[in-house]
C-alpha positions, 0 to 999 in steps of 0.5 A: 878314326882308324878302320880295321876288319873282323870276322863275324857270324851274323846267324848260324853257319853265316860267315863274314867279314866286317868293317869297324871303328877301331876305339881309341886306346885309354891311358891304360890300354894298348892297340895291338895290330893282328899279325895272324890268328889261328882257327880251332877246327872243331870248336868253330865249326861246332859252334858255327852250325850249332851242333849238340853241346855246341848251341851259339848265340849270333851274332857271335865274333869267333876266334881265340888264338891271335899273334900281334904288335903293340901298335900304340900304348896308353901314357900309364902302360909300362909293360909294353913297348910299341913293336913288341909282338905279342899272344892273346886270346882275342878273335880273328880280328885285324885290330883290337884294344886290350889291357896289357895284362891280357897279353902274354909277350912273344919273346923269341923275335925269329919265331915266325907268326903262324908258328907261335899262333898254336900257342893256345891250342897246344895249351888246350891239348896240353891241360888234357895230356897233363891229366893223364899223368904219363910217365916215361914208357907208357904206351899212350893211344891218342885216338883222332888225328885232327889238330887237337890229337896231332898237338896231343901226340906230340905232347904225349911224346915230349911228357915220356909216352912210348909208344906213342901210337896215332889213330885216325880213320884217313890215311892223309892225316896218319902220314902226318902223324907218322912224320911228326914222331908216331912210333905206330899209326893204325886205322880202326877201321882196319880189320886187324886194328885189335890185332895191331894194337896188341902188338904196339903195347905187348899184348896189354893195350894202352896205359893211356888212351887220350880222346881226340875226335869228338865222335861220341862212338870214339868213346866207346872205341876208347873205353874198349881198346883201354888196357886194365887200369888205363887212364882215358882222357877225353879231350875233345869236346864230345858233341852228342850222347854216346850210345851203348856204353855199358858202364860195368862192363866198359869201365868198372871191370876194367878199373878204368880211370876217366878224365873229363879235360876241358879247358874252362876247368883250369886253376885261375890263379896258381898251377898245381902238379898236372893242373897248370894255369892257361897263363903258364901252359900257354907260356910253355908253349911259346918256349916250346915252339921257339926252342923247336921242340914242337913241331907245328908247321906240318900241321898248317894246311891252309892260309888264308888272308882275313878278308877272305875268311868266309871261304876258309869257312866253307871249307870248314863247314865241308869238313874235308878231313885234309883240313886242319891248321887254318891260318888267317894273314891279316899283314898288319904293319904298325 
């Protein structure tokens, strides 16, 4: 029996690696080896010390974003080959089962791994900029520049935003921004922040204004920064009550429009205008990293091998803001 190595939360903010019994495959499922598998900063670490509407169960085997090969196939699967490489949801492990239509296949061969691996976080960040709806020439604000807002700007960009302007509270992130396409970064924390924004968007704040911290005072900051009319998408998953929101005043005066944005309220079956499946967002991004239209290694800040995940953890938990694409290397051959 084959062995392989997964991580698992055995309690709240525990981390470890365990060995396990790799199943053996029916005549309708495949095996697929784990080339590498991408952490989702905020969601794992929320749920891994069970912040506000966050609360996990434990034990718990984390992960969502995972690039492989097809390793073996059952006698009556045709819809894979051995050694095709292939993009699921499944978690950070070395090995796993699964049917072949839970996975989507990698069609680029020169595409590497840890580059094809943010193919679920871009489609996460995507459903979000799609519900705003911008159209060629809007000033779009993406406040948070962590993973989830770094992947939205750009998207932002590629949907026609202009300008495209990044906000976040370090400085080491907004130089990344700036280096993957912003057309103006800012720090709210500035004291001419209101003044600057004024200038990027001509005096009339943003159209749109997309959510990315997951700070429930970045709600309030959002709400006050939008422009007449504005659209705000809230994006990240907020974790806490936002406080001193006042809905007449923040919202209703404004004429502002909120979209709550996600990802489990996806069509299931069938895309609809700026309501697309994960199936085909995730696709979409895939071709668009392999057609270098979207820039995701800058966004790498740590490799890690997958037996070594619990220290990438720790680094998670301490939540230094430096941190931001972690990559667990499984180096599986078939």
């Amino acid at each position: 029996m084959m062995k392989g190595q997964r991580v698992v939360w055995p309690s709240r903010a525990k981390v470890e690696v365990e060995t396990f019994e790799v199943p053996s495959i029916s005549d309708d499922e495949v095996l697929v080896a784990t080339e590498c598998t991408l952490i989702s900063p905020g969601t794992e670490r929320a749920f891994l010390l069970g912040l506000p509407n966050a609360r996990g169960r434990y034990p718990s085997r984390p992960g969502y974003s995972n690039i492989g090969k097809v390793i073996a196939v059952g006698k009556h699967v045709t819809e894979c080959e051995i050694g095709e490489r292939v993009a699921s949801t499944q978690g950070h492990t070395s090995h796993f089962v699964t049917s072949p239509n839970r996975l989507l296949k990698v069609d680029s061969p020169d595409v590497p791994a840890e580059e094809a691996v943010f193919f679920n976080l871009g489609a996460i960040a995507l459903q979000g900029v799609r519900k705003a709806q911008i159209e060629l020439g809007e000033a779009t604000l993406v406040l948070g520049q962590g993973l989830i807002g770094l992947l939205a700007l750009q998207l932002s960009q590629l949907s026609g935003a202009l300008p495209v302007i990044a906000a976040d509270l370090t400085d080491c992130r907004l130089d990344i921004s700036k280096s993957i396409g912003a057309d103006c970064t800012l720090n709210p924390e500035d004291a001419n922040f209101a003044e600057q924004l004024g200038d990027a968007t001509k005096g009339k704040g943003p159209t749109v204004v997309i959510e990315a911290t997951g700070h429930p005072e970045a709600i309030s900051t959002a709400l006050d920064v939008a422009g007449w009319g504005a659209r705000v998408v809230l994006l990240a998953s907020t974790r806490g009550e936002t406080p001193n929101v006042n809905f007449y005043r923040d919202v209703h005066k404004k004429g502002l429009i909120l979209y709550g944005a996600h990802n489990s309220i996806r069509p299931r079956q069938e895309s609809s205008p700026n309501f697309w499946t994960l199936e085909e967002d995730s696709l979409l991004m895939l071709s668009l990293i392999a057609q270098k239209r979207f820039t995701v290694t800058p966004l790498i800040s740590h490799r890690v091998a997958g037996h070594d995940a619990p220290k990438a953890y720790q680094l998670l938990m301490a939540w230094n803001p430096n941190l931001l694409g972690v990559v667990l290397q499984w180096h599986n051959d078939p």
